[in-house]
C-alpha positions in Angstrom: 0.0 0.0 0.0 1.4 3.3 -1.0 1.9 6.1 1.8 -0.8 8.9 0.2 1.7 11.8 1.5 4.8 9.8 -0.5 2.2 9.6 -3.3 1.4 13.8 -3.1 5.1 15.1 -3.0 6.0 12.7 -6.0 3.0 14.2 -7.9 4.1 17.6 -7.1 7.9 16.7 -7.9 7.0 15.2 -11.2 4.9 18.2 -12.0 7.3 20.7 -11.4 9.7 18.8 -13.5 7.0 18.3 -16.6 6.2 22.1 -16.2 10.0 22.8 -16.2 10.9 20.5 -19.1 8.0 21.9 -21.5 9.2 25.6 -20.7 12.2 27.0 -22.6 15.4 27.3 -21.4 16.6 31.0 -20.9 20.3 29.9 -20.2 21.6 31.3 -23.5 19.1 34.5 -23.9 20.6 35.7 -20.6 24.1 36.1 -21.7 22.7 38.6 -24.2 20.2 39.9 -22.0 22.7 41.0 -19.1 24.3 43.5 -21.4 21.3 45.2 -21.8 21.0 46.1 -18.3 19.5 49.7 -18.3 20.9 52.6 -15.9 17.9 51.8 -13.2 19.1 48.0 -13.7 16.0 47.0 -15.8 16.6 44.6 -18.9 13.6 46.2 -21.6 12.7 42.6 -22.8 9.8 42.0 -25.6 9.9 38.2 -25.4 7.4 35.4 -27.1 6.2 33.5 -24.3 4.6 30.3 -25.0 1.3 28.8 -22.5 4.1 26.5 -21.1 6.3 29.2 -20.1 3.6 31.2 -18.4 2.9 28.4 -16.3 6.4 27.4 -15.7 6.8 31.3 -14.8 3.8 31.8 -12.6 4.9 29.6 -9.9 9.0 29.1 -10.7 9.7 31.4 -7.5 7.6 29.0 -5.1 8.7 26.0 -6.3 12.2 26.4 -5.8 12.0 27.9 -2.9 9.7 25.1 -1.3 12.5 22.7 -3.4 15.0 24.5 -1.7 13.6 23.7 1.8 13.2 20.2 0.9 16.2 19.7 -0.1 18.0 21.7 3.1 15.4 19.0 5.4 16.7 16.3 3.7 19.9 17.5 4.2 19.5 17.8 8.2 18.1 14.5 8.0 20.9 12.7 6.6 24.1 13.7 8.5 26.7 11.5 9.6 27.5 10.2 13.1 30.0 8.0 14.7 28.9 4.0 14.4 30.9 2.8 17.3 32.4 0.1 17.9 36.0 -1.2 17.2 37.8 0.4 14.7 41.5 -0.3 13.3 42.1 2.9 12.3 41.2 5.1 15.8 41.7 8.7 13.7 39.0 7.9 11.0 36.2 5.9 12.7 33.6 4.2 11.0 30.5 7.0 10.6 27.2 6.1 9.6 23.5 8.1 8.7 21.4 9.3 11.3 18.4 8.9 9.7 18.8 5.1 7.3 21.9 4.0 9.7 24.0 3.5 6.0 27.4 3.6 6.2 28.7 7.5 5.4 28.4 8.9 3.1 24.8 7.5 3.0 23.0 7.1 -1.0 20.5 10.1 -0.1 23.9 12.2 0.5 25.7 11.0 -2.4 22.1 11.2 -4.8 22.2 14.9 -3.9 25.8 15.6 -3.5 25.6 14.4 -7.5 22.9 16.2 -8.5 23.8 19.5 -6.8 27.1 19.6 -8.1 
């Protein structure tokens, strides 16, 4: 049986990804775009905006900033601590997760470590 809170913040997750995939990408327009940086720091932009990129637009902000927060909980979740134990090497003990007891660093570190770098 599937958790329905697990089954909500996938939805959401998958939608912000769909909405983000069908929008177009800026990445190369702003090279351009920050040399036309006005003297009150304005960019005078006459774009073609397509329905996707509206919606992507409308709630970008929120979304990564609630993304964000996710990600920084996840974060506090998974944080090494000492295992214990005997160790032959007494300057670099064994560490594992807090939260899924994996040895450090855990696969929800590394996952993010990857994807944020």
């Amino acid at each position: 049986m599937t958790d329905p809170r697990h089954a909500r913040l996938r939805e959401r997750l998958d939608a912000i990804r769909a909405r983000s995939a069908k929008s177009t990408s800026w990445r190369t327009s702003t090279q351009y775009l920050s040399r036309l940086v006005n003297r009150d720091g304005f960019v005078p932009v006459k774009a073609r905006l397509t329905r996707e990129d509206l919606a992507f637009l409308t709630g970008a902000r929120d979304e990564v900033i609630a993304l964000a927060e996710l990600g920084a909980r996840i974060l506090d979740l998974h944080r090494p601590q000492e295992a214990g134990g005997i160790t032959s090497d007494p300057d670099s003990p064994i560490r594992r997760c807090r939260a899924c007891m994996w040895r450090w660093p855990c696969p929800t570190f590394r996952a993010m470590d990857e994807t944020l770098d």
